[in-house]
N, C-alpha and C positions, 0 to 999 in steps of 0.2 A: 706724688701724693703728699699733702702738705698740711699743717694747721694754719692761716693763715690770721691776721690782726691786724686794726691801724686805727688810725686816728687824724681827721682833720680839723683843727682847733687846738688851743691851748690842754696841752695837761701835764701833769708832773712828768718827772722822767723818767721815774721808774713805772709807769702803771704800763708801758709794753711791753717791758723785760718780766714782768708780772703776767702777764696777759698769755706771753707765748709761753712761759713754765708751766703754767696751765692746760698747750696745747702738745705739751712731749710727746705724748703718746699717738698722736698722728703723724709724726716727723719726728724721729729718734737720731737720725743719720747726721742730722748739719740745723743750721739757726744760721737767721740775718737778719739785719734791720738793716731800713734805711732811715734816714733823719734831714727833715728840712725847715725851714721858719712855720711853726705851730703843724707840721706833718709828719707823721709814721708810719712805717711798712715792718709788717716784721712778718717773719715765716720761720715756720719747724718743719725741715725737711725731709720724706721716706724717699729716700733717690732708687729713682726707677726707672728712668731715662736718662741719659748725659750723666754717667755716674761723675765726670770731672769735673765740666765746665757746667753745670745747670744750676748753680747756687742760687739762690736768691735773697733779697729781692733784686731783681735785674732791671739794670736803665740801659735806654736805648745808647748809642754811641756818641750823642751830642748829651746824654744828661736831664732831655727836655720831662722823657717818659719814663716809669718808674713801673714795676709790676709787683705784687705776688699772687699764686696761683697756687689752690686745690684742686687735683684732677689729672686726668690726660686726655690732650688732644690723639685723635687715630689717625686721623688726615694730615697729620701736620708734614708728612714728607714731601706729599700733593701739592698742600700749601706753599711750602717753601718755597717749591719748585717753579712755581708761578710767579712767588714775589722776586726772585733771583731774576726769572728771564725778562720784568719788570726794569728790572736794573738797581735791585733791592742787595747788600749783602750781610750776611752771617758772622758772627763771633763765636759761635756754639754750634752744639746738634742738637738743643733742647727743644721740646715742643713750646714752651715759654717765651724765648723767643719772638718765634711765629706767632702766636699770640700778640707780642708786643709790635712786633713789625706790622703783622694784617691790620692793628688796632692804626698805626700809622699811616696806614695805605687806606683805608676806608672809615675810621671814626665809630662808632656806633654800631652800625652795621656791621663788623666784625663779627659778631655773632652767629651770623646767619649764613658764615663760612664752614664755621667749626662744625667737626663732627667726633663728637665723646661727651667728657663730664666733666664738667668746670664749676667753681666758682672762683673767680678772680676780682682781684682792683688794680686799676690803673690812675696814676695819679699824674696830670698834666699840666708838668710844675710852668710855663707860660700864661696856661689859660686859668690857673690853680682853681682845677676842676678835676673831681675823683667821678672817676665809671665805674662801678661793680655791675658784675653780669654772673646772672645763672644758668648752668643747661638746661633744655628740652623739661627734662622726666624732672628733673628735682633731686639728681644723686648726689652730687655734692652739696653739701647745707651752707649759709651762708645768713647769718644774723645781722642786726644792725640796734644801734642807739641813737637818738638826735633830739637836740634840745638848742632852740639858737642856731650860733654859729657852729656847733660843737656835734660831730658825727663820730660815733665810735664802732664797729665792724670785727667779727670775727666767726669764726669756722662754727665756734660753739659761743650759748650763752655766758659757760662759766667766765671766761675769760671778761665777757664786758660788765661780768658782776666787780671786778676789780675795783671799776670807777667807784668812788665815793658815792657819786649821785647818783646812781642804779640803784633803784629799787625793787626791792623783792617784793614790792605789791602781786594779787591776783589779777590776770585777765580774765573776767568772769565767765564771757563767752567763751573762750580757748579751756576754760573746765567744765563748761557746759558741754562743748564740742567732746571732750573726753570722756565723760560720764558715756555719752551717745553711741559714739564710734569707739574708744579704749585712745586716743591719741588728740594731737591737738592741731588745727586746721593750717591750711596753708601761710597765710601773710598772718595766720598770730604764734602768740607766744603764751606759753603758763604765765610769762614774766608781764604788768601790764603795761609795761614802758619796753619793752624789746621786744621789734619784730622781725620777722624772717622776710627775706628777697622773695617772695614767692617763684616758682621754677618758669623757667621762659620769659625770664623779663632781667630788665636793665633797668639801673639806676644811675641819675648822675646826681652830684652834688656841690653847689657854687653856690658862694655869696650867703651861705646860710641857709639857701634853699633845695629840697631834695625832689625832684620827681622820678618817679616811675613809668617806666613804657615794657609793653608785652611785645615781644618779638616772632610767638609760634603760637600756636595753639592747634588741638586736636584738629584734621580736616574733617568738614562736612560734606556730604553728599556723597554719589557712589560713580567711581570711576566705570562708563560706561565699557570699553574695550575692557577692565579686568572680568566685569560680570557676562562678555562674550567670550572670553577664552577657555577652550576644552580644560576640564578636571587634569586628565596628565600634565598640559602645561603648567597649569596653577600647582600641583605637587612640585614641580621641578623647579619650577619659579619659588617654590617656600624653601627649598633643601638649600636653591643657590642664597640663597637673601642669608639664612642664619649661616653656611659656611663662612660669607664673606664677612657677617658681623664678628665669628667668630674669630676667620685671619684677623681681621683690624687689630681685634682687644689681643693678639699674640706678641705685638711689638713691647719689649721688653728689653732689657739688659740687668736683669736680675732674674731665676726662678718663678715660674707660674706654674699653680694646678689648677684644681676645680674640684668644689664643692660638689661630690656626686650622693644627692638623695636615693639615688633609685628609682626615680620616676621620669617621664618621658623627657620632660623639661632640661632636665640635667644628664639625660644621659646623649637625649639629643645633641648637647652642646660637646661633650665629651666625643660622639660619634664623630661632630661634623671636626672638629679637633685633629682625631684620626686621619680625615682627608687633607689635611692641610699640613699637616705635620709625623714626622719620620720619627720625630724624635724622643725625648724620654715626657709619661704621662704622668703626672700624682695628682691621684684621686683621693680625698677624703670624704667620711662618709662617719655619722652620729647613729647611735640606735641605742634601747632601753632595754634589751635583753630579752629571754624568756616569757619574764614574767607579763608581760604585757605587748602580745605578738601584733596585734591590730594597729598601733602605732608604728612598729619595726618595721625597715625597708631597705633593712642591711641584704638582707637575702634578695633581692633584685639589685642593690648597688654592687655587689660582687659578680653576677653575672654581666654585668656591664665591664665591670675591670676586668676581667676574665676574657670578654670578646675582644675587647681591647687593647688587652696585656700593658695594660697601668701599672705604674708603683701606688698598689692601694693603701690606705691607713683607715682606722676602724678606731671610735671611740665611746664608749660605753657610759651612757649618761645615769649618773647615781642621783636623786632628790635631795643631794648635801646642800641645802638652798641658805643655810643663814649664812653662810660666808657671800655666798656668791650674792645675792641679791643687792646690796647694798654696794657692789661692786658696778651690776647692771641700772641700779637706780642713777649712780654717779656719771655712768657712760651719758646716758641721755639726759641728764638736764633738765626734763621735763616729766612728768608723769605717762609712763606707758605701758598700755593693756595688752600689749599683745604678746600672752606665753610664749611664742615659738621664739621669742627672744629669747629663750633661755638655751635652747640647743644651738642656736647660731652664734652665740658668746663662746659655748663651748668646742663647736668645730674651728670656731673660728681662733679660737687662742692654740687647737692643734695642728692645725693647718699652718701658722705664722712659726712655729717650731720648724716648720722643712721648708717653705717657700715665701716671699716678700707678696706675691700676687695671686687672688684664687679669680678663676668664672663663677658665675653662678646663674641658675636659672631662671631665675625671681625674673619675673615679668609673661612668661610664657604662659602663664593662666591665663592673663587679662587680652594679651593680643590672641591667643587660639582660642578660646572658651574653653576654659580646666574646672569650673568651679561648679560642683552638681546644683549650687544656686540658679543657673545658666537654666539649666533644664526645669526648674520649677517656675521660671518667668513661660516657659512654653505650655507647660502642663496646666498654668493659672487662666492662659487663656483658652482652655478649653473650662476651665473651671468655673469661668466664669459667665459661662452660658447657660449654665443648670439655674433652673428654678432657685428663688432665694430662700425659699426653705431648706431648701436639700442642699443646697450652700452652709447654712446655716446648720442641721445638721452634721455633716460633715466637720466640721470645728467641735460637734459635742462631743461626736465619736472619738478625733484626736488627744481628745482631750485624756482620753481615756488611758491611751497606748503609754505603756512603763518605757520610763526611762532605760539608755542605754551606756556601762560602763568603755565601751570599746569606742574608736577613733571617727565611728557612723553611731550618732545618737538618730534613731531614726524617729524613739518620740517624742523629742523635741522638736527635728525638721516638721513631722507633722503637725503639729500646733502653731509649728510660726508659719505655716502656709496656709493652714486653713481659718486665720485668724484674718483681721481685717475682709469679710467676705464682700463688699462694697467698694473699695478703695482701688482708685485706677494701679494700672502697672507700676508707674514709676512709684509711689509711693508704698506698694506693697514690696517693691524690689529692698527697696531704702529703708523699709522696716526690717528686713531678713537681715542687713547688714549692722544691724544695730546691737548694743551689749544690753540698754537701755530704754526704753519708747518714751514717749514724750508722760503718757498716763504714767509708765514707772517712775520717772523722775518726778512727776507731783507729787506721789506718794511718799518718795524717799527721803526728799527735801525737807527740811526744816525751815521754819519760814524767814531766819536772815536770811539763808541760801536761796533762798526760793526769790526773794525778791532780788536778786542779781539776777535771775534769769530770764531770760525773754523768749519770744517766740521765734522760727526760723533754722534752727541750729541745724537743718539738711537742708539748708537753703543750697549751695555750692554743687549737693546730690541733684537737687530736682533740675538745676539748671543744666546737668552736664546729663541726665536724663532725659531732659525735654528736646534736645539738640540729635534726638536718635536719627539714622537713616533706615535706608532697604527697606522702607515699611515694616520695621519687626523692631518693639521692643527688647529683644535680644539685645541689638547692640546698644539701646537705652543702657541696660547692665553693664557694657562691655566699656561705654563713657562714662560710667559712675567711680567705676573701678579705677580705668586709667587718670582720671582725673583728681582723683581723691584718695584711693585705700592705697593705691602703688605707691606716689610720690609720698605720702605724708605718711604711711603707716611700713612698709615693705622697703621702701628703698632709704627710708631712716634706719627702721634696725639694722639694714644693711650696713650700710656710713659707720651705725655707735660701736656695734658689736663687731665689726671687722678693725675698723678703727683703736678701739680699748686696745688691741693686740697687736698693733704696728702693719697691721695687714690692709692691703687695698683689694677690695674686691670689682670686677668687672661683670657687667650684664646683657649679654648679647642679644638676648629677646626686649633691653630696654632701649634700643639703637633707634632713634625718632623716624627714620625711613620706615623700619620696620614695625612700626606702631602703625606708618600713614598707609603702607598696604595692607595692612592685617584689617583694615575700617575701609578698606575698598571692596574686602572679600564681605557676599553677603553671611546672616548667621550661620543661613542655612548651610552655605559648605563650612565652613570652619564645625560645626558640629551637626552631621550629617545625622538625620534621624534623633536618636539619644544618645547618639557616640559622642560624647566628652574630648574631645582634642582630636575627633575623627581623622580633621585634615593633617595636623600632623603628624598623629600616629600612621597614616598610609605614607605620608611624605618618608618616611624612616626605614617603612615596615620590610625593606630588603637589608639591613643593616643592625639595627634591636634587635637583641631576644624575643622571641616570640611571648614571653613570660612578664615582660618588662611590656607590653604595648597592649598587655591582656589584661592585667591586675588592675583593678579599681583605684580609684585615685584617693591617699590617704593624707596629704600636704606634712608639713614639717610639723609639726604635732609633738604635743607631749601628752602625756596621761594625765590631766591637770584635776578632771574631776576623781581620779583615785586617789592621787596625791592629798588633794584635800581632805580626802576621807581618811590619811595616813599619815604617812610619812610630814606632808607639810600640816598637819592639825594644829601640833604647836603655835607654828606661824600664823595659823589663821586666827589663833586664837588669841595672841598676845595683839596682831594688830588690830581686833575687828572683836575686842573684849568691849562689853557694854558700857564699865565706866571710861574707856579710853574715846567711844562710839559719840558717848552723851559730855564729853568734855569737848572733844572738837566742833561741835554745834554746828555739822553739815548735816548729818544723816539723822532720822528720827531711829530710836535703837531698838524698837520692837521691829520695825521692817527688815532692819536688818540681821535680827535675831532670827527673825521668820525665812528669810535665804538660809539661815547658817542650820536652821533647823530640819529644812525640806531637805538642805541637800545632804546634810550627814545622814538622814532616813532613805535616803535614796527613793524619796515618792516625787522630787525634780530635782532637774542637773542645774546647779546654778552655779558652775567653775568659774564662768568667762564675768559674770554681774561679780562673782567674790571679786575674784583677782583684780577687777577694776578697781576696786576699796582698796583693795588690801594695797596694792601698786601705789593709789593717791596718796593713804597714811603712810606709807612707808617714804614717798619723795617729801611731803610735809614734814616728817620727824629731822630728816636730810638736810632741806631745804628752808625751812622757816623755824622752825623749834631749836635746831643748834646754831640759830643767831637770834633767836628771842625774837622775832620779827613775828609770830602769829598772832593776829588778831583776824576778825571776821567784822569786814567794815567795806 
């Protein structure tokens, strides 16, 4: 696991030795450059494999090829082993390597070997032509810059802010996209001169020209022999599929635990863990105490340690937020909505205190259906066979139902479902997923802001929606998710917040195989009736606690709407104070007086719309205000 950086074209000398100081805290263990006529490689190394010989950046044996690499390959033994009886040989045990060798045995196509979480570059000092390639799901991040001859590359944005000629302009659409969703979309960037590799695609770069090509994408259609094979074999067929993704992500030469929530997703991994392994477990596990029992999930992650006989740890999350925040604002680079950042900062910085590697379960919603969203795309389609009065209706009533402090706001669910009573599936789905609607955002806008924005900004939702199989909208949802909220919103905080703390996290439900059968099973088994993760909760159900495959599904959660009502008031109100509101000349500040007013009356919950504001002003103050760079242009 690495911070990686480089450069093809002229720059000064110091701007990589700059670049990778930037990136310590991904790579704490070792640094390397390499250096060639107007080329850099440089790498901050967390050594996880080949603790001796795995330095980088690594050239092949003649010199020609050049690597550095974020990630780990799982196959890479398989790999090897192939290129060897080839008549390939080794210098190292590094997965790196193999990488660099498969890149010389097949070109481009390399990619479509690997199996894990990459982003790397290769630079091919004959052809002087650089490859950058990303994995599958989008786990490791990988940035770029190019202007001319001149490409500049790295793990994180900060690092290519170094250049002189990066600018901290806005991407107007990539804070549209946040507003929307709380994050900012695939191939953009907050920045509007840096974009990201988007996940499943390769670039190369020569002669001052960059292209892109996609190498995987989600499959369509439905594998006829999976939808004729009996229920028992498909449970056994699911327990083998995560065991083995589980072995993979084991290889190591440092300490691994896992992230244990307490919910199926994680305990499952922790389970299939047990089967594979004799030897010692560390589980950690985040929760908010007494006071707020709906969120907590401590008391199912200890009965898992417990069946298990794990070395458990337990950390208890306090609302101490002004320190921290500006800590998590810096991790990401960009502006990010999504609270559950804030307990996975904090497991994950106690976690990196006992182990260099954790699992985690992050993915296990989107390939089994976890999300009670899931069952309201099923429920809509009966919903919307009723007369449209009583459609109609039905939105008056929800309208009605009191908000809820606890981790199930159910009247809110109910209004964002019985809203839009017209609007096909995929577009009601795409609305439930939203902080913002597109009416909110007119309202909110001010009209500079307003005229940066355009129409479309779920464009990426509807298409990865419209691509559904099985005849069932269900798995509409299930490609919106995987295509959008996993890579760009769930497996980045993954990357920042494990990252901030020298930790590398792995995701066994995010293994590309297990995406392509998890979309071969129809909705209907993966959640049988209204059972929520039905199939894998039976896949388990001789192994879990009976307690753990029974409890409702609470996700990583923080108490964000009490908080606001407390403990975080301060903050909300220093960042999201009227004259601070009406100086930045995004928001109009009655609107957003009018959020701050409903939801301290508790007559609506509007945590997730704050925290979006609050999360922008605070990476603006960050980000643009302590370099004098804001303007609205």
């Amino acid at each position: 696991m690495c911070g990686i950086a480089g450069h093809v074209g002229p720059t000064a000398p110091a701007l990589l030795p700059a670049m990778l100081g930037l990136l310590k805290h991904r790579g704490p263990d070792d640094s390397g450059i390499h250096e060639g006529a107007d080329v850099g490689l440089g790498m901050t190394r967390l050594a996880i494999i080949d603790l001796v010989t795995g330095q980088q950046p690594m050239g092949d044996v003649n010199g020609r090829y050049w690597i550095v690499f974020n990630g780990e390959i799982y196959n890479f033994r398989q790999l090897r082993a192939e290129l060897e009886a080839a008549g390939r040989s080794f210098r190292t045990r590094s997965d790196t390597e193999v990488i660099l060798q498969t890149y010389a045995a097949y070109g481009e196509a390399c990619v479509e070997r690997l199996r894990g979480m990459f982003a790397f570059a290769i630079w091919d000092g004959a052809e002087r032509r650089l490859f950058l390639a990303r994995d599958r799901l989008g786990k490791k991040p990988l940035y770029y810059w190019h202007r001319g001859r001149l490409l500049l590359f790295a793990s994180e944005p900060k690092a290519l802010l170094c250049h002189p000629a990066v600018s901290r302009s806005l991407d107007w659409a990539a804070f549209h996209h946040y507003l929307a969703f709380g994050y900012t979309p695939a191939a953009h960037s907050i920045f509007g001169e840096i974009r990201k590799l988007p996940p499943a695609h390769t670039a190369t770069f020569a002669d001052g020209r960059l292209a892109l090509r996609r190498y995987w994408q989600l499959p369509l259609g439905v594998a006829p022999a999976v939808a004729r094979t009996p229920l028992a074999e498909q449970l056994a067929a699911v327990r083998e599929q995560v065991r083995e993704s589980v072995r993979w992500r084991l290889e190591s030469d440092v300490p691994l635990g896992v992230f244990l929530s307490g919910g199926v997703d994680s305990s499952a991994v922790v389970a299939s863990m047990r089967e594979v392994t004799s030897g010692r477990i560390a589980t950690f596990s985040v929760g908010f105490g007494r006071a707020t029992p709906s969120y907590d999930e401590l008391p199912y992650a200890r009965l898992v340690a417990r069946r298990f006989e794990t070395d458990h740890h337990e950390e208890i999350l306090e609302p101490d937020l002004q320190a921290l925040l500006p800590s998590i604002v810096r991790a990401f680079d960009e502006p990010f909505a999504d609270s559950s950042a804030i307990p996975t900062y904090v497991v994950a910085q106690a976690t990196a205190s006992h182990v260099k590697v954790a699992l985690s379960g992050i993915g296990g919603d989107e390939t089994f259906g976890g999300y009670p969203r899931y069952l309201g795309v099923r429920v809509s389609a009966l919903h919307a066979r009723l007369p449209r009065w009583l459609r109609a209706a039905s939105y008056a009533v929800a309208r009605r139902f009191p908000d809820s402090a606890s981790s199930r706001n159910l009247g809110d669910w109910a209004r964002r479902f019985a809203a839009l009573p017209d609007a096909a599936p995929g577009d009601r789905y795409i609305a439930w997923t939203r902080f913002f609607g597109d009416a909110d955002i007119a309202g909110l806008a001010r009209p500079a802001l307003a005229a940066h924005l355009e129409a479309g900004v779920d464009r990426a939702q509807r298409d990865a929606f419209a691509a559904h199989g099985h005849d069932d909208p269900v798995d509409g949802a299930f490609r919106v998710d995987l295509s959008t909220y996993l890579p760009d919103d769930l497996l980045v905080m993954a990357d920042r917040m494990s990252m901030a703390s020298s930790l590398e996290v792995r995701a066994p439900f995010c293994d590309h195989r297990i995406v392509e059968q998890s979309l071969a099973l129809a909705p209907t088994t993966k959640i049988p009736g209204f059972r929520l993760k039905g199939m894998l909760k039976a896949a388990y159900a001789d192994v879990l606690p009976r307690e753990v495959l029974a409890h409702r599904k609470q996700g990583f959660m923080i108490p964000l709407a009490r908080w606001l009502r407390r403990d975080l008031r301060p903050t909300l109100d220093d960042l999201l104070a009227p004259d601070r509101v009406r100086a930045r000349g995004l928001f109009e500040v009655h609107v957003v007086e009018a959020l701050k007013r409903e939801h301290h009356r508790g007559a609506r919950g509007h945590a997730d719309r704050l925290w979006t504001l609050m999360m922008a002003e605070l990476w603006m103050r960050e980000y643009l205000d302590h370099h004098g760079l804001w303007t609205l242009r």
